[in-house]
C-alpha positions, -999 to 999 in steps of 0.1 A, spaced: 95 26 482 113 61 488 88 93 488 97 124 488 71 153 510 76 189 503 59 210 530 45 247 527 77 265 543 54 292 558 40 266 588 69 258 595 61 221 596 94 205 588 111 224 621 80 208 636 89 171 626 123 175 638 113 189 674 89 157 677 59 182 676 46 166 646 47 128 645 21 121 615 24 138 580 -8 141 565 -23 149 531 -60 158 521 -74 156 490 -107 161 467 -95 134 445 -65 100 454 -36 112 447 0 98 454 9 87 482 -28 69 482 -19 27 482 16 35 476 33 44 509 35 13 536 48 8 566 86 6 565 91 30 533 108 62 540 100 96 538 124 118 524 114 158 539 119 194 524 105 228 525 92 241 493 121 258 473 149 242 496 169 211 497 161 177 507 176 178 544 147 151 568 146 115 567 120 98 587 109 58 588 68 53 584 57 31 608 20 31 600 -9 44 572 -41 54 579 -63 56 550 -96 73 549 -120 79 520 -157 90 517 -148 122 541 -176 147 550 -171 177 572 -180 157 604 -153 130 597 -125 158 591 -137 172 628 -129 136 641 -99 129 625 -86 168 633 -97 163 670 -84 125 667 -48 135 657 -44 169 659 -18 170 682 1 141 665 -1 166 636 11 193 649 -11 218 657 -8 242 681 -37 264 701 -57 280 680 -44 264 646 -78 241 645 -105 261 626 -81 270 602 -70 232 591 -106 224 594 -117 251 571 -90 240 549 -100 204 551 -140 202 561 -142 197 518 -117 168 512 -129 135 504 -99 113 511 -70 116 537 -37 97 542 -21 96 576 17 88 574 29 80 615 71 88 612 95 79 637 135 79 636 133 111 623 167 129 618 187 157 597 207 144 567 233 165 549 210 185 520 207 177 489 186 188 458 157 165 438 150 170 403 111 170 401 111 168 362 79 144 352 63 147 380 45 185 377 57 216 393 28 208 418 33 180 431 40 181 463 45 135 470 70 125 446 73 84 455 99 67 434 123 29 444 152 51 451 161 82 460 193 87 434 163 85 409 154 121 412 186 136 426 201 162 407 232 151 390 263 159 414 244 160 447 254 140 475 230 119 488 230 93 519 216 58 503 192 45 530 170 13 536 145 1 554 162 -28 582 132 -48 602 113 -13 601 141 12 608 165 28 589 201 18 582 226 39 570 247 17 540 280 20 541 287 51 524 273 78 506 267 77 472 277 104 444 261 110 415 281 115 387 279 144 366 272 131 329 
């Protein structure tokens, strides 16, 4: 499977992922919500800030699932892998306030991160929320006329194909 994560733009996470900073993606929720039992090791991750282009491609090399949180279990899994995260000095209370109420957590582990040439997603059927889009391929949400690099998944890594792949305007 291909997913798709857009990030809040105002942490700056996605400049994060692509320093090395942040080497596991996570999501919190109250309820399972993609990409709960759909993301696996070997998919890939497909990166944008909100309102921007499609621009990160990363491979997921493991999923940690975690259900039946309470506010104690959020303080172990933030002291856990908060640095694989991302966070900084000072940046804890605030993701455990924002977390201490989830129930369930995914934790995606990416590696062969790397900038592709930007390119735009249509997120029609899938809610002006949402914020995991996971589809087979990529070209099934890219906007008609964007360029996009077709990747895959080779013994865990990811291959470039051949070429790129236009979508044809219709």
């Amino acid at each position: 499977m291909q997913h798709i994560a857009i990030l809040d733009k105002k942490r700056h996470l996605l400049e994060r992922i692509l320093s090395g900073e942040k080497r596991i993606e996570s999501r919190w929720y109250i309820s399972r919500k993609a990409p709960w039992d759909r993301i696996s090791q070997g998919d890939i991750v497909y990166f944008k800030n909100s309102g921007e282009h499609v621009g990160v491609v990363a491979n997921v090399s493991k999923v940690l699932q975690f259900e039946a949180l309470d506010p104690a279990k959020v303080d172990l899994l933030l002291h856990k892998y908060g640095k694989l995260l991302g966070m900084k000095e000072g940046e804890y209370a605030s993701s455990y306030d924002s977390y201490k109420n989830k129930r369930f957590c995914i934790l995606v582990f990416i590696s062969e991160v790397r900038q592709i040439t930007p390119f735009e997603i249509d997120k029609k059927g899938f809610g002006n929320m949402a914020a995991w889009l996971t589809v087979k391929r990529i070209d099934e949400i890219a906007r008609r006329g964007s360029r996009i690099p077709l990747l895959r998944s080779a013994g865990g890594r990811i291959a470039d194909l051949p070429s790129w792949h236009k979508l044809k305007s219709t």
